[in-house]
C-alpha positions in Angstrom: 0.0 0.0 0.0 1.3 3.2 -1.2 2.3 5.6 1.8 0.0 8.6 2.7 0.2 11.3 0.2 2.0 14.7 1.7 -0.4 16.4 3.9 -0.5 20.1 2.1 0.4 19.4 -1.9 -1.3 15.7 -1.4 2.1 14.6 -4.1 1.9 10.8 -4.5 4.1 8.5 -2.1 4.8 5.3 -3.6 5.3 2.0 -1.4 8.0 2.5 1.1 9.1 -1.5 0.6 10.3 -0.8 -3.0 8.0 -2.8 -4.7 6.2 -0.7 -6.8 7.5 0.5 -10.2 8.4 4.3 -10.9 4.9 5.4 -12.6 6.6 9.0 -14.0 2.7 10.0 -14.8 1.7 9.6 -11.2 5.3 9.7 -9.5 7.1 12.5 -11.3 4.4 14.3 -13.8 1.2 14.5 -11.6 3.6 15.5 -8.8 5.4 18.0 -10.9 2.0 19.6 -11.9 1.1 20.1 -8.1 4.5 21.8 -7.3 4.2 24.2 -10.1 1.0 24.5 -9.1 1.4 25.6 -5.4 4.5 28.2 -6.3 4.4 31.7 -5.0 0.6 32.7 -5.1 -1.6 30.5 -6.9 -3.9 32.6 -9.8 -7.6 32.5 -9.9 -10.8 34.1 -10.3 -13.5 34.9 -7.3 -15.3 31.8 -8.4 -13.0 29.5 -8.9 -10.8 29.4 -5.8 -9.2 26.2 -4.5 -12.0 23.8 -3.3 -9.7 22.0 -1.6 -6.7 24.5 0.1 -4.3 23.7 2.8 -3.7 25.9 5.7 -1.8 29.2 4.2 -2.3 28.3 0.5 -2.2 31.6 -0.8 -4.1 32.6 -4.2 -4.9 36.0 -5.9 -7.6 36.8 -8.3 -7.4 38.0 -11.2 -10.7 39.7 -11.8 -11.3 41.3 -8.7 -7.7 43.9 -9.3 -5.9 41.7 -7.7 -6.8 41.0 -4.1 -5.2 38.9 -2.2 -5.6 36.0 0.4 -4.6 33.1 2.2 -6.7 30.0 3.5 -6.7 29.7 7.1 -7.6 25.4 6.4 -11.1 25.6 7.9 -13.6 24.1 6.6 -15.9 25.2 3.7 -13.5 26.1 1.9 -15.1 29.5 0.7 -14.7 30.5 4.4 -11.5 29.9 5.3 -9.6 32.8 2.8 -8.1 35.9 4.6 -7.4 38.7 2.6 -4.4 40.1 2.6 -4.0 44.2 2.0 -1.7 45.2 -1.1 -1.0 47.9 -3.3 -3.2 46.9 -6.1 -6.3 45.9 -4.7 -9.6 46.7 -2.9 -9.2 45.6 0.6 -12.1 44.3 2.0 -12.3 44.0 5.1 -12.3 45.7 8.3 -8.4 46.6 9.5 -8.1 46.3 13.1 -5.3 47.7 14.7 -4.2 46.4 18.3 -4.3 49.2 21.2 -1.4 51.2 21.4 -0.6 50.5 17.9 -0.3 53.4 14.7 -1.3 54.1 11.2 1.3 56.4 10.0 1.1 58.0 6.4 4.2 59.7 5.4 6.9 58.6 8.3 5.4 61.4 10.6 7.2 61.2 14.1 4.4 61.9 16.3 3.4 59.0 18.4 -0.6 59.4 17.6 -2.4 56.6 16.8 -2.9 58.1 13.5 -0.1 60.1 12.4 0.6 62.2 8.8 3.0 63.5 7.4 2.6 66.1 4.6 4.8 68.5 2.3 2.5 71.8 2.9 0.2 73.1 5.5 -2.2 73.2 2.5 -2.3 69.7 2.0 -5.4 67.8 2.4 -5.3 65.0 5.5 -8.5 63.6 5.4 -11.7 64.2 2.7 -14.9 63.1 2.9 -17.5 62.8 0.0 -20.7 60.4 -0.4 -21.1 58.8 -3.9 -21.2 60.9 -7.2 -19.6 63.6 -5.5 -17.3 65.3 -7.3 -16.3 68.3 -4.4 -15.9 67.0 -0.2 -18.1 68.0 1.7 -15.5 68.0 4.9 -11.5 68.6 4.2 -9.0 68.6 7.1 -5.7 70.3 6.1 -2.8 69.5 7.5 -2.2 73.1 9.4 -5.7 72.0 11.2 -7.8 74.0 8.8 -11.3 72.4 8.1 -13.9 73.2 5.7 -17.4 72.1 4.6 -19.3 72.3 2.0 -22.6 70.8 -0.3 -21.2 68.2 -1.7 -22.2 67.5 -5.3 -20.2 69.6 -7.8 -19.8 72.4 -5.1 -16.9 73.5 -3.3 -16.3 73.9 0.1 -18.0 77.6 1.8 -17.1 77.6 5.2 -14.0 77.3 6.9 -12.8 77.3 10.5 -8.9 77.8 10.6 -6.4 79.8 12.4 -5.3 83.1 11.3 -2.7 83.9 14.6 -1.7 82.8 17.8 -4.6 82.3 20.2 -7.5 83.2 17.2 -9.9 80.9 15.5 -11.4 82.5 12.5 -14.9 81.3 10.5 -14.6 82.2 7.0 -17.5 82.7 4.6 -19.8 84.9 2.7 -22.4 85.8 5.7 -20.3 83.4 7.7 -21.8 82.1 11.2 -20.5 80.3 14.1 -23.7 78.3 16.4 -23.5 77.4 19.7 -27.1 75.6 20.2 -29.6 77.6 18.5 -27.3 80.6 18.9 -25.4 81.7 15.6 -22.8 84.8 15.8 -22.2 86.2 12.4 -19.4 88.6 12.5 -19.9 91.6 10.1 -17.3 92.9 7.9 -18.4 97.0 8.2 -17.0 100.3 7.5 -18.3 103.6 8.4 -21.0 104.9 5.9 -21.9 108.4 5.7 -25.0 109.5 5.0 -24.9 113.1 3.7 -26.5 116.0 1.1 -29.7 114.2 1.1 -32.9 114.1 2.6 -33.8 110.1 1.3 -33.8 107.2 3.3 -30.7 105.0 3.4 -29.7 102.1 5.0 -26.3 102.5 7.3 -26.6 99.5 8.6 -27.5 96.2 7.2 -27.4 92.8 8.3 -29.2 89.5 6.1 -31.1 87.2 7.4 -30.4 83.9 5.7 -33.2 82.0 4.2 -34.8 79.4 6.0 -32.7 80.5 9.4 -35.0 81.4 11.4 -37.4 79.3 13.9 -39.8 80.5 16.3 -37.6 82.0 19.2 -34.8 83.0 17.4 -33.5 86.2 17.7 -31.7 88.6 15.4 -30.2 92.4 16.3 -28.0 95.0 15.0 -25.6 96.9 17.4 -24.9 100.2 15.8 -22.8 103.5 16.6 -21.5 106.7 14.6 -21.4 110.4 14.7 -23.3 113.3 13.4 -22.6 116.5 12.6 -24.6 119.7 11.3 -24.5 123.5 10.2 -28.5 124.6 11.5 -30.7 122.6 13.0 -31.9 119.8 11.1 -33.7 117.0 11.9 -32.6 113.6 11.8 -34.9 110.6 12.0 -33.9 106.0 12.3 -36.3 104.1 10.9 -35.8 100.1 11.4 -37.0 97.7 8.6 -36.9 94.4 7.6 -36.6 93.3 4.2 -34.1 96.5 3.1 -35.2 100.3 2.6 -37.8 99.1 1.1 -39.1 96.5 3.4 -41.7 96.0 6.7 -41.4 99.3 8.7 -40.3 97.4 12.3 -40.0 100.5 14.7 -39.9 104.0 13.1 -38.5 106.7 15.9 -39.5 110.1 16.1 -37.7 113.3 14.2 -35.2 114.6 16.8 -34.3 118.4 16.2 -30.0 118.3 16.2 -28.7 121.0 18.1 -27.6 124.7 16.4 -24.5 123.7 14.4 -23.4 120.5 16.8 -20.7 118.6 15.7 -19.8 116.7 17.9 -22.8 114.4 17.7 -22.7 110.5 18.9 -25.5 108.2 18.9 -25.8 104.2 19.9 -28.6 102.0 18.6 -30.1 98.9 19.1 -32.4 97.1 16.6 -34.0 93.6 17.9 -36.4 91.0 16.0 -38.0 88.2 17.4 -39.0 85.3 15.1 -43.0 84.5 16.2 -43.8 81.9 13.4 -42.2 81.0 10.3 -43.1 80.3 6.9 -44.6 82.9 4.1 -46.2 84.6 6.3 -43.8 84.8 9.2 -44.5 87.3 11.9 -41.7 89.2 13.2 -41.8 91.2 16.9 -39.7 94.1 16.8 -37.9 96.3 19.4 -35.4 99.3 19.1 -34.1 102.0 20.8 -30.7 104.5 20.9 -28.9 107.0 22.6 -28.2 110.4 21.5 -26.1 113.4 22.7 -27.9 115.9 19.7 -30.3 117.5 22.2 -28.9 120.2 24.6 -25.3 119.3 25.2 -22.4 117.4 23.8 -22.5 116.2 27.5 -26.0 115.0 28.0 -27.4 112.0 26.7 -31.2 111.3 25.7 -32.4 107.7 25.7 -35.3 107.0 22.6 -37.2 104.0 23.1 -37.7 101.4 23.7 -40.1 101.2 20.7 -41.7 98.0 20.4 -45.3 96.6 17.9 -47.2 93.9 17.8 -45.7 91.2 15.2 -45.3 92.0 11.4 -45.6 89.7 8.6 -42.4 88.9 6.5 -41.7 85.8 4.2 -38.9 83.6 6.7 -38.2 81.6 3.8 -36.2 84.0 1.3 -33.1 85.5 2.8 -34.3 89.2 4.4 -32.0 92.5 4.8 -32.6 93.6 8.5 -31.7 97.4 8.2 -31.1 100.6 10.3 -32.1 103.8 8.6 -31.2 107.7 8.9 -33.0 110.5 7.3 -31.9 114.2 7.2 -35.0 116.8 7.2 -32.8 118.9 5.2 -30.3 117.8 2.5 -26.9 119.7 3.1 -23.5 118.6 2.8 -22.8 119.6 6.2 -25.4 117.6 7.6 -23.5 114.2 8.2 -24.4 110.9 10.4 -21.6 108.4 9.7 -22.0 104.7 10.9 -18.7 104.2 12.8 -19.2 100.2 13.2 -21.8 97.6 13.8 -22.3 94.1 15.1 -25.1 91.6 13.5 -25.7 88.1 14.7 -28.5 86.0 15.5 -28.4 85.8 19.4 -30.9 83.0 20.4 
């Protein structure tokens, strides 16, 4: 009886008692054929892996890009392959890493448990998109930079990254930073003058995005400036929603500036309440400011609090919340200048 064939290639073993004749088909050729067979990594498709492997047989297929795997000898067969990660492939399965251990991209030197190295601060560390994106929707750059966007076929528009030492900065058209329901939306402003006419004109103006607002939110404008005048015009704020030519929210009454002040200074205040949203979106409005045009450079007059019952504006397209001036008396030496404002959704 022949002796037990080789337990991983199963090559032929003839009788150990020298009896049997050298077959070369079944001693050499067959054997031969298995050998060749079980070199390096065995080629193969996803359907027609080894039925048959022996413990660390490994294969690699060639119509999956090459993935590659070893059998682990459990039986089926189809569940005994372990893939093995290379540079050609589609791994696929989960990588687990032991505690303590490190993915490092790059030969970075820090001991995190992911660690990357990159050529430029600009350089993007991680990227995340969902499928038929063509733009992330969340970069992290390797200075710490992150920015989100859409997705689709459009770019990132926000960013948070930092500028200098000790600053964080949110960059964006009408950019906003939430905390809860809370959004602060820092205002890029410059002093605007209002001057030689009598029309009125917006000196302060922050948007309301579209759809932002929800019953209880609250929006305000924090506004300050100077005025100055030849006679004794009268200057009047008017607060509106939806631009100069929007809802009237709180319109103050005309205050008679002091003969030839000019050394004017006011501070205002303009709050809106969101009531209910929707087309017809009521708003609840309350202003008020403080003004030194009365008697004395010295002594300041409080206006207001001017408050209504709720107006309706449209919450669904983007608004213009806006603080205007009108002169009684158009004159180029009657000036109010903006100085600086604040505009942020506070609740």
């Amino acid at each position: 009886m022949p002796d037990t064939p080789t337990s991983r290639l199963g090559l032929y073993k003839s009788k150990p008692d020298g009896s049997e004749q050298v077959s070369y088909t079944q001693d050499i050729g067959q054997n031969l054929d298995k050998l060749d067979l079980a070199a390096g990594f065995q080629a193969c498709t996803n359907s027609t892996r080894p039925s048959s492997p022996y413990s660390g047989k490994p294969i690699f297929e060639t119509d999956t890009g090459y993935r590659t795997f070893f059998s682990n000898g459990t039986a089926p067969a189809s569940g005994s392959w372990i893939e093995i990660p290379n540079g050609s492939a589609t791994f696929n399965s989960s990588l687990r890493l032991a505690s303590g251990r490190q993915l490092n991209i790059g030969g970075s030197t820090s001991a995190a448990n992911i660690a990357v190295l990159d050529a430029a601060t600009s350089d993007d560390v991680l990227s995340a998109r969902v499928t038929g994106d063509t733009q992330s929707r969340f970069l992290l750059e390797a200075d710490g930079g992150m920015s989100w966007g859409p997705g689709g076929s459009t770019a990132a528009d926000v960013s948070l990254s930092r500028p200098a030492a000790g600053r964080l900065a949110v960059t964006a058209t009408n950019a906003a930073f939430g905390i809860g329901s809370a959004y602060l939306r820092p205002i890029l402003s410059s002093a605007t003058t209002l001057a030689n006419s009598a029309a009125q004109t917006a000196i302060a103006t922050y948007t309301i995005p579209a759809g932002d607002a929800v019953a209880g939110a609250v929006y305000c404008i924090r506004a300050w400036g100077t005025l100055a005048v030849t006679g004794t015009p009268t200057m009047t704020f008017v607060c509106k929603l939806g631009g100069v030519a929007g809802a009237v929210m709180a319109a103050f009454p005309a205050v008679t500036v002091r003969s030839g002040a000019t050394d004017g200074t006011w501070d205002a205040e303009f709050y809106l309440a969101c009531v209910s949203t929707g087309v017809s979106g009521t708003w609840a409005p309350m202003a008020k400011y403080t003004h030194n045009w009365l008697t004395s450079a010295t002594t300041y007059t409080p206006v207001g609090p001017i408050t209504a019952a709720p107006v309706t504006r449209d919450t669904t397209v983007a608004s213009d919340m806006v603080l205007c001036a009108t002169w009684g008396t158009a004159s180029a030496s009657n000036t109010i200048t903006c100085r600086g404002f604040a505009g942020q959704r506070i609740a």
